[in-house]
N, CA, C and O atoms as a GROMACS GRO file, in nm:
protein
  424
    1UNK      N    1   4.496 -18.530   4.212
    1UNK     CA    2   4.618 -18.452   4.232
    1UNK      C    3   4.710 -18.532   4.324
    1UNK      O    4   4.679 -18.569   4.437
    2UNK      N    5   4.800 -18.548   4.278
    2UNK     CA    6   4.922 -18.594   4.348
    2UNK      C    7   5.005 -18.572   4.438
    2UNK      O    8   5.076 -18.654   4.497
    3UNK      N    9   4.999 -18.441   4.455
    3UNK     CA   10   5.051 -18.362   4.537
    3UNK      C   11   4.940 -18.265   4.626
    3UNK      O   12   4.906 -18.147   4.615
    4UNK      N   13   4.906 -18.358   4.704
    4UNK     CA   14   4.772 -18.264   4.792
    4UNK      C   15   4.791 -18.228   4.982
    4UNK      O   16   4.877 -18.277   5.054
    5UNK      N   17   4.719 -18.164   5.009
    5UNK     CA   18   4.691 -18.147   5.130
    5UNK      C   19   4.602 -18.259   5.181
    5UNK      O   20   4.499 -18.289   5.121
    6UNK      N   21   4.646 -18.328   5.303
    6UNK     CA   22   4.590 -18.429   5.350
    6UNK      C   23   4.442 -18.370   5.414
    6UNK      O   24   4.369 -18.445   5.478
    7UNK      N   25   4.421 -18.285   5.398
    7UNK     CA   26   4.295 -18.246   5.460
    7UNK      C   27   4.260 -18.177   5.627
    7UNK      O   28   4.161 -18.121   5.674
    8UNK      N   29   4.354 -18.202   5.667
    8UNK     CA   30   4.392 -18.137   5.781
    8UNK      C   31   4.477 -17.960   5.802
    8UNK      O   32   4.510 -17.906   5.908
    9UNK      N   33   4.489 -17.920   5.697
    9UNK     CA   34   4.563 -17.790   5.673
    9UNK      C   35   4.674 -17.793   5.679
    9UNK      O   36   4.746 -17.699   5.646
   10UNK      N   37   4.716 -17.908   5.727
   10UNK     CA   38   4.863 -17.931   5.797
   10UNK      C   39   5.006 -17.982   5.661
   10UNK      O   40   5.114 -17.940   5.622
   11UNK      N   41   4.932 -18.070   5.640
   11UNK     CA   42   5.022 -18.165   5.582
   11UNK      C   43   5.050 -18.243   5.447
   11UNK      O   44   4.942 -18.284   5.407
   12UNK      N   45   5.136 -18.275   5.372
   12UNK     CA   46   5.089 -18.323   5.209
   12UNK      C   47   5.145 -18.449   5.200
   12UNK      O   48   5.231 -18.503   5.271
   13UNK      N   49   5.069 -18.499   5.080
   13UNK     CA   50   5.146 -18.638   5.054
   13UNK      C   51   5.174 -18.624   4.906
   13UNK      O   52   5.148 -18.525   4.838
   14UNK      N   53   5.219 -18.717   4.872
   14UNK     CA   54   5.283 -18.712   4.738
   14UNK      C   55   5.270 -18.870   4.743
   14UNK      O   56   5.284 -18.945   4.839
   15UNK      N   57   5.230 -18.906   4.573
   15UNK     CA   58   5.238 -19.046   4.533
   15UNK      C   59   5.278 -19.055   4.406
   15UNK      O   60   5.218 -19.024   4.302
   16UNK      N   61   5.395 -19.104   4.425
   16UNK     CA   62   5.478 -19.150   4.287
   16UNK      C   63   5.462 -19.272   4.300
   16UNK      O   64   5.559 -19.332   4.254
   17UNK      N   65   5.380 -19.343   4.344
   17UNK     CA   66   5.361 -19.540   4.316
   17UNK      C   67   5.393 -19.602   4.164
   17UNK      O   68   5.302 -19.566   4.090
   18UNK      N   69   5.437 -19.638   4.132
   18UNK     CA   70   5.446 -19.700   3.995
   18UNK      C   71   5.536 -19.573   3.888
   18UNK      O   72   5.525 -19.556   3.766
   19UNK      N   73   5.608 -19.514   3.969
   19UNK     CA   74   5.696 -19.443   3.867
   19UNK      C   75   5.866 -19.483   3.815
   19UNK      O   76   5.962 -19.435   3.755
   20UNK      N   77   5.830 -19.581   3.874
   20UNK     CA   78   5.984 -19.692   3.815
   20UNK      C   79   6.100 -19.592   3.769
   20UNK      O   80   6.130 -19.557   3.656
   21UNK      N   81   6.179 -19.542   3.949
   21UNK     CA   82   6.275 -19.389   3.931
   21UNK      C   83   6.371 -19.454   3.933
   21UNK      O   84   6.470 -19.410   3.875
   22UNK      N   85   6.378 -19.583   3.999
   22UNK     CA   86   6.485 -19.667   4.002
   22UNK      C   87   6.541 -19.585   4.101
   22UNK      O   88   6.502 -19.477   4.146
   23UNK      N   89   6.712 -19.704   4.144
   23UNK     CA   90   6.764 -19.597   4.260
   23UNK      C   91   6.839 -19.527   4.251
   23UNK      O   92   6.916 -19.511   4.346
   24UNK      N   93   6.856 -19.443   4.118
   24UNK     CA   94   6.950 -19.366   4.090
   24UNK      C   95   6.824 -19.208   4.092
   24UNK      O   96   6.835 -19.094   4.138
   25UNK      N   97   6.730 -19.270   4.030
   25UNK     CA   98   6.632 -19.135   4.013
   25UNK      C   99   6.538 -19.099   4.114
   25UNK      O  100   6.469 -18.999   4.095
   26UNK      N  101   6.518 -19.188   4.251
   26UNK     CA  102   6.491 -19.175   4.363
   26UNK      C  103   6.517 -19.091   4.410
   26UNK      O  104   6.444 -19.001   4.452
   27UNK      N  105   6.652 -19.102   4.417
   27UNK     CA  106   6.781 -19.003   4.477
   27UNK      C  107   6.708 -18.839   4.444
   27UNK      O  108   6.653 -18.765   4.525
   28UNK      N  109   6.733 -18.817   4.287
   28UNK     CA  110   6.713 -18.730   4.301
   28UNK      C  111   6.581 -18.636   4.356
   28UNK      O  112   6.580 -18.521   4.400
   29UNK      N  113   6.442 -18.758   4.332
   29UNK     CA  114   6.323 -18.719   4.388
   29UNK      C  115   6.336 -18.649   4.569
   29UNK      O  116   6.267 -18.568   4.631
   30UNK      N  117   6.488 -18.751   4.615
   30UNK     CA  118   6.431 -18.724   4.768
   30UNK      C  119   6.512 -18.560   4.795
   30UNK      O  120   6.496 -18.487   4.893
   31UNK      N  121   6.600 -18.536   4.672
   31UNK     CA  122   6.689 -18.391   4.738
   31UNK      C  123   6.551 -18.313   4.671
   31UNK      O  124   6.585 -18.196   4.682
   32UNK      N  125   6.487 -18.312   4.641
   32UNK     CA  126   6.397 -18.203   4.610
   32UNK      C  127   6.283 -18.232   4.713
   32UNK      O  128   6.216 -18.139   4.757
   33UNK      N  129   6.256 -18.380   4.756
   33UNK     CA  130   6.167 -18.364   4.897
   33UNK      C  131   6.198 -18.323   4.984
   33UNK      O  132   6.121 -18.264   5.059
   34UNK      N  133   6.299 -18.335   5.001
   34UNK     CA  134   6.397 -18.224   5.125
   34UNK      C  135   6.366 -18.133   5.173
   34UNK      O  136   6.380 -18.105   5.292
   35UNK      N  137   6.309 -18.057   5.074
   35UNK     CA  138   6.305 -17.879   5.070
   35UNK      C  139   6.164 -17.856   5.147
   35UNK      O  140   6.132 -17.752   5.205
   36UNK      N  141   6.085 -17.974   5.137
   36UNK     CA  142   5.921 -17.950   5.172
   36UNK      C  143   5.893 -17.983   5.324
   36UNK      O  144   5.918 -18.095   5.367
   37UNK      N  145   5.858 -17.917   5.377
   37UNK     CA  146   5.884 -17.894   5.527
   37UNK      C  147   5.714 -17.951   5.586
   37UNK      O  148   5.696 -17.995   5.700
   38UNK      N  149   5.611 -17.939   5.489
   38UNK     CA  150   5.493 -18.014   5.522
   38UNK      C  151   5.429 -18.159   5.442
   38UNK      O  152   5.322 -18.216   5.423
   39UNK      N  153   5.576 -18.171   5.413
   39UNK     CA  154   5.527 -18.322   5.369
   39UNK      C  155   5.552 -18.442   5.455
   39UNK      O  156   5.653 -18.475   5.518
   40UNK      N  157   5.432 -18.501   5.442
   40UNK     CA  158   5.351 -18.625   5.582
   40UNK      C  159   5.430 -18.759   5.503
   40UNK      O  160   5.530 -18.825   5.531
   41UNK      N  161   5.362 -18.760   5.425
   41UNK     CA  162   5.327 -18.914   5.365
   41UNK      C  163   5.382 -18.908   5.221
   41UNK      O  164   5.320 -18.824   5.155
   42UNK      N  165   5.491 -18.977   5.143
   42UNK     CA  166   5.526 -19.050   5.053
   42UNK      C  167   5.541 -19.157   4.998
   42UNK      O  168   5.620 -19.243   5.036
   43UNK      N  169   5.462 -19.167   4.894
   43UNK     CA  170   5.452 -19.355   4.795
   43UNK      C  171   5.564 -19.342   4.706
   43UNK      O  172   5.588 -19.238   4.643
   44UNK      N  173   5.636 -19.452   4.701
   44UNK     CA  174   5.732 -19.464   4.631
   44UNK      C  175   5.696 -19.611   4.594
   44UNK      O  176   5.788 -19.666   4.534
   45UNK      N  177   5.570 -19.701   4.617
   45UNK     CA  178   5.566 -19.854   4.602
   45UNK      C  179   5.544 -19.802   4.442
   45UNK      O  180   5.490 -19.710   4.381
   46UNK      N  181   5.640 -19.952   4.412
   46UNK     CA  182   5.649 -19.991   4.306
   46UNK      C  183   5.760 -19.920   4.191
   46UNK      O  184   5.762 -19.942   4.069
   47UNK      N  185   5.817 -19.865   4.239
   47UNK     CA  186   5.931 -19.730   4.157
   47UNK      C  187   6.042 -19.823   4.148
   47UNK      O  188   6.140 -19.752   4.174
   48UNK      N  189   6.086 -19.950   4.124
   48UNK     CA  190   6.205 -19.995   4.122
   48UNK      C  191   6.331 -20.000   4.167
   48UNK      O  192   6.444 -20.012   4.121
   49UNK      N  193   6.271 -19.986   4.280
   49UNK     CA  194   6.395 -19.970   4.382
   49UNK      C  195   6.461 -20.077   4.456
   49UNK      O  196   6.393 -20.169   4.502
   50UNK      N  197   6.628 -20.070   4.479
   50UNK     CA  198   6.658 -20.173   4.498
   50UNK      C  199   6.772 -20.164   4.647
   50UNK      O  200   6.797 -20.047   4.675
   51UNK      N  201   6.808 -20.217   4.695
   51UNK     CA  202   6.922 -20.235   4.793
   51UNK      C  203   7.002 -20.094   4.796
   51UNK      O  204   7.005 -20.010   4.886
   52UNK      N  205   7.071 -20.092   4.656
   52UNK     CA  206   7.163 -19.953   4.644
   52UNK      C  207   7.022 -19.830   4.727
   52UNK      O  208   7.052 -19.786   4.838
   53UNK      N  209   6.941 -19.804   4.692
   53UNK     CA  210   6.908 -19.686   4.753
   53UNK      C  211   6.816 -19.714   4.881
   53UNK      O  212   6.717 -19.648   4.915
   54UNK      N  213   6.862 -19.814   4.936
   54UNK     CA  214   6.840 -19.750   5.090
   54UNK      C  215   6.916 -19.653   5.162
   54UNK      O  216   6.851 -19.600   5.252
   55UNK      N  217   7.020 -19.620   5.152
   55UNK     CA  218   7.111 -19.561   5.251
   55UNK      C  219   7.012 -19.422   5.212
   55UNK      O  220   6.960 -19.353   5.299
   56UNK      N  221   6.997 -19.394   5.063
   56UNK     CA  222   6.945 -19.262   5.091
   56UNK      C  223   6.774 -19.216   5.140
   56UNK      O  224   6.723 -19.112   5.183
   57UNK      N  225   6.723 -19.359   5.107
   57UNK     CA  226   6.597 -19.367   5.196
   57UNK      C  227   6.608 -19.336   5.364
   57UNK      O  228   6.527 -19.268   5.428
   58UNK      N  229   6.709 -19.393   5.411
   58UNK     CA  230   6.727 -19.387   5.497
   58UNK      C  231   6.768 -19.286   5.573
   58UNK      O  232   6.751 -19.284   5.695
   59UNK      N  233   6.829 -19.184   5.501
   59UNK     CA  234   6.917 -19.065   5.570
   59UNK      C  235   6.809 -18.950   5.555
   59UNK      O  236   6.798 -18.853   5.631
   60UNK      N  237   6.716 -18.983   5.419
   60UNK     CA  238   6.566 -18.863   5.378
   60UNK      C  239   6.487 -18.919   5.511
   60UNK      O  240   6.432 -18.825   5.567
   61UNK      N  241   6.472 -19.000   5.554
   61UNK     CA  242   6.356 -19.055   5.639
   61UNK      C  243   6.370 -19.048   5.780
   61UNK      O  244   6.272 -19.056   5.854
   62UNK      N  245   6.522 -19.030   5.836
   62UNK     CA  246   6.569 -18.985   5.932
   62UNK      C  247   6.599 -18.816   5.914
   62UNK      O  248   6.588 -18.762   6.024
   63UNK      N  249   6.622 -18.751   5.844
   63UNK     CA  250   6.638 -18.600   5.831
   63UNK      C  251   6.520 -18.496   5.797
   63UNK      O  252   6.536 -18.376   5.777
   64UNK      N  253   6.390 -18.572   5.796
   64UNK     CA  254   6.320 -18.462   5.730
   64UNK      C  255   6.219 -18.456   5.815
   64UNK      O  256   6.145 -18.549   5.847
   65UNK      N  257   6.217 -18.324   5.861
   65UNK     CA  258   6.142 -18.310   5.962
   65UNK      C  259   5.950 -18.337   6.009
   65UNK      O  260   5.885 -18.328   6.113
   66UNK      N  261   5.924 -18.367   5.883
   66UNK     CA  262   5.740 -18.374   5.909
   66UNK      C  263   5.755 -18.475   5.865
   66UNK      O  264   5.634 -18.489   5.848
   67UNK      N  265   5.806 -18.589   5.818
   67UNK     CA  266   5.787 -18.724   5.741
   67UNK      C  267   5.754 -18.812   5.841
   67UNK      O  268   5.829 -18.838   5.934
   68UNK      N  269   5.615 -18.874   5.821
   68UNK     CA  270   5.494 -18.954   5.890
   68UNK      C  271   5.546 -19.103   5.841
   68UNK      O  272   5.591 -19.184   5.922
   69UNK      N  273   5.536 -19.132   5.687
   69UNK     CA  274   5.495 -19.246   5.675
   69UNK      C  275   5.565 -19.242   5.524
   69UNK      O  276   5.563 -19.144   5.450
   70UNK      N  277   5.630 -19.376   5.492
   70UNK     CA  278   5.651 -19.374   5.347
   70UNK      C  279   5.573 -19.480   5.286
   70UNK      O  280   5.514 -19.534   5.380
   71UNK      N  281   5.541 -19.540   5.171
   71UNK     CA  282   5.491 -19.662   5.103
   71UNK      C  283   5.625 -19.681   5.017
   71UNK      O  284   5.669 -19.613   4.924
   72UNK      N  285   5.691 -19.832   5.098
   72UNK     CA  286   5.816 -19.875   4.971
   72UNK      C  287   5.731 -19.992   4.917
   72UNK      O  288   5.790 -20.072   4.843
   73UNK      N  289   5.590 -20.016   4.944
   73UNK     CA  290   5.554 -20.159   4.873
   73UNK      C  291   5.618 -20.171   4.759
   73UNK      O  292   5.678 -20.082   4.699
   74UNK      N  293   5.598 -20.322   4.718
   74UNK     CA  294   5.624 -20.344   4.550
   74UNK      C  295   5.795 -20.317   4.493
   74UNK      O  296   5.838 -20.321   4.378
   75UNK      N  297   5.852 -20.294   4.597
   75UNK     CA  298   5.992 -20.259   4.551
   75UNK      C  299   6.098 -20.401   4.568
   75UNK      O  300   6.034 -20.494   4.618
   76UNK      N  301   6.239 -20.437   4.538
   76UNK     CA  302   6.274 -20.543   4.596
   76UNK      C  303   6.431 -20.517   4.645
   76UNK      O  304   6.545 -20.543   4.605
   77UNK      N  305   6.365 -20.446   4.760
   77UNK     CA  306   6.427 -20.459   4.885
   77UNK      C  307   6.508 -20.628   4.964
   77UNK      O  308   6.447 -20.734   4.976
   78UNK      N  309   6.632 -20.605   4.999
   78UNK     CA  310   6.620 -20.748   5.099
   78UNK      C  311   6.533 -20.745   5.211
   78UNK      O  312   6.461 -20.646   5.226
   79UNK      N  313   6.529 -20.849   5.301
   79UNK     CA  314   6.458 -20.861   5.431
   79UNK      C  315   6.477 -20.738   5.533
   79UNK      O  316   6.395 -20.679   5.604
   80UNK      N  317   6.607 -20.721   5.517
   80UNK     CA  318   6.635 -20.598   5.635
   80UNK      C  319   6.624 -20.446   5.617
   80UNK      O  320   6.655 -20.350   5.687
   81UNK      N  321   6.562 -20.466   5.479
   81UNK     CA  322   6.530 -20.331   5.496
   81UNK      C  323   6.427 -20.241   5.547
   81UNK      O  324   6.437 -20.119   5.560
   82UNK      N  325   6.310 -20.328   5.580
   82UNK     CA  326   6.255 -20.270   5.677
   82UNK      C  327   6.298 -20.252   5.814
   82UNK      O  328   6.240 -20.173   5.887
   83UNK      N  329   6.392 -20.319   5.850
   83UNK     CA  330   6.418 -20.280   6.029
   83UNK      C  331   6.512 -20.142   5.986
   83UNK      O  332   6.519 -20.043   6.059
   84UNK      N  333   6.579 -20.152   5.862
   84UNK     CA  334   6.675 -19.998   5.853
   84UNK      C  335   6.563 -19.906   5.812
   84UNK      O  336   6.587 -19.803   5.875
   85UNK      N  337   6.514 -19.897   5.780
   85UNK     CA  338   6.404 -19.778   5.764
   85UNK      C  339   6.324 -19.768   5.887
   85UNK      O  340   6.291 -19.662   5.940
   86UNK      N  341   6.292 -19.896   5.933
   86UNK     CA  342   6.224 -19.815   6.078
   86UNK      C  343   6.289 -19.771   6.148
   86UNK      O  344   6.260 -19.667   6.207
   87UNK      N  345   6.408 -19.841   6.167
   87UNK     CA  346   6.504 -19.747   6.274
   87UNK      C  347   6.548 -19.609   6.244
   87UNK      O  348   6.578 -19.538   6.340
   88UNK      N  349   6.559 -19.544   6.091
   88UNK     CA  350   6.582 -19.457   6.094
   88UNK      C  351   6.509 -19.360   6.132
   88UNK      O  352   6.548 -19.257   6.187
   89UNK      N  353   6.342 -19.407   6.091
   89UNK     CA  354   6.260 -19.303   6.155
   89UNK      C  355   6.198 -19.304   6.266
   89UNK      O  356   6.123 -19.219   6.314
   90UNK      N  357   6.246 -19.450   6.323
   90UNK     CA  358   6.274 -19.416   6.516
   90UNK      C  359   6.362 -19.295   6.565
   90UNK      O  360   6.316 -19.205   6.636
   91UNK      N  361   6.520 -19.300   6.512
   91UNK     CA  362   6.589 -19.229   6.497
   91UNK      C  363   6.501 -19.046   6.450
   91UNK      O  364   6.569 -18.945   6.465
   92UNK      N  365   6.448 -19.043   6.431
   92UNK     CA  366   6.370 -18.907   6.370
   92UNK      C  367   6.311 -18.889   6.490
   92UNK      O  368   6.343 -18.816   6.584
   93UNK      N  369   6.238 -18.952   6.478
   93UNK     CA  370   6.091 -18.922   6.627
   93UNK      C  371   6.162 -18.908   6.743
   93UNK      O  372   6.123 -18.827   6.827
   94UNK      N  373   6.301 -19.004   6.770
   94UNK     CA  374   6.330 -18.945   6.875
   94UNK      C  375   6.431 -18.804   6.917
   94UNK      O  376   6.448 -18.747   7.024
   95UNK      N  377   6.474 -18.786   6.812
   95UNK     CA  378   6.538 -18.672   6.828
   95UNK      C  379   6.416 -18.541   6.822
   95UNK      O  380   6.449 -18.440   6.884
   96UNK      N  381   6.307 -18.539   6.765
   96UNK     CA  382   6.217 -18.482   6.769
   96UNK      C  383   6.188 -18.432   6.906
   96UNK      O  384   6.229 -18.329   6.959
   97UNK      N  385   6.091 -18.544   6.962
   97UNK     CA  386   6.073 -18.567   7.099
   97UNK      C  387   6.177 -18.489   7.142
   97UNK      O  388   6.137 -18.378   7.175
   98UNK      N  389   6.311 -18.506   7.156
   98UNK     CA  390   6.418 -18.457   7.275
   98UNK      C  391   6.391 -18.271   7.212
   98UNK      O  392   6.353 -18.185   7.292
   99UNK      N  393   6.415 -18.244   7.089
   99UNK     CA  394   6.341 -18.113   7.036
   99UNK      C  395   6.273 -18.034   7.124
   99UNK      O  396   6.302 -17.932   7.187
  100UNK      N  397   6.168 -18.110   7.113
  100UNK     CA  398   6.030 -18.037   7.178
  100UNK      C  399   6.045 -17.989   7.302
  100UNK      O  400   5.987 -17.885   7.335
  101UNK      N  401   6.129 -18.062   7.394
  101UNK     CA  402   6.156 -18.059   7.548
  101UNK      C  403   6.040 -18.157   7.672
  101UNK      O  404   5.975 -18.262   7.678
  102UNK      N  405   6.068 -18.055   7.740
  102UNK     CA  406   5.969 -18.160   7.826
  102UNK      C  407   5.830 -18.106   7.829
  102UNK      O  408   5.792 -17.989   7.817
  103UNK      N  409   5.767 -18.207   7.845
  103UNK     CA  410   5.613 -18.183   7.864
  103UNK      C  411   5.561 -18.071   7.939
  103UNK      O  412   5.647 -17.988   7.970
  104UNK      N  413   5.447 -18.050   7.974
  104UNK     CA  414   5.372 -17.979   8.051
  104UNK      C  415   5.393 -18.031   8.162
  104UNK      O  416   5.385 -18.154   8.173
  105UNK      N  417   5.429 -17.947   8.280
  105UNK     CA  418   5.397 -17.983   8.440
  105UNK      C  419   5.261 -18.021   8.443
  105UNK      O  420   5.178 -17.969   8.369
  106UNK      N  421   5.228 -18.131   8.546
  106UNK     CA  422   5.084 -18.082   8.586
  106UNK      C  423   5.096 -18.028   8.734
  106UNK      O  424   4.997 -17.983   8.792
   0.00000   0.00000   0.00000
């Protein structure tokens, strides 16, 4: 199953690896990931993705609130697209963090 619970009660992943959505049909995969509020982990290696759809990798990966981890293996990305995807979901975690507030006193 493709769409499972990671085993923790918590959280799901989804693996579309090798579904060649290209970056027009990406797109639409990520407005419907949107909606899923316990999804961890998404594979997208190997889906044919190219330059044009980072921006929206980027804006799903910074906006969605439980997103852990993506797989873009196998795609052909330029060089920099990994520092824009990590930064965006630096960008996530830290607005998170500021979210949460402050820690516990001890």
């Amino acid at each position: 199953d493709n769409n499972r619970d990671n085993g923790s009660g918590r959280g799901r992943r989804l693996d579309l690896a090798g579904a060649h959505l290209g970056d027009r049909g990406v797109i639409a995969v990520l407005v419907a990931l949107a909606r899923d509020p316990l999804l961890e982990h998404v594979s997208l290696a190997g889906c044919a993705l190219h330059r044009a759809s980072l921006g929206a990798l980027g804006a799903f990966a910074e906006g969605h609130p439980a997103l852990q981890s993506m797989d873009l293996d196998g795609n052909l990305f330029p060089p920099e697209a990994a520092h824009r995807l990590s930064t965006a979901l630096s960008a996530r975690a830290a607005v998170a963090a500021a979210a949460a507030g402050p820690g516990p006193v001890p």
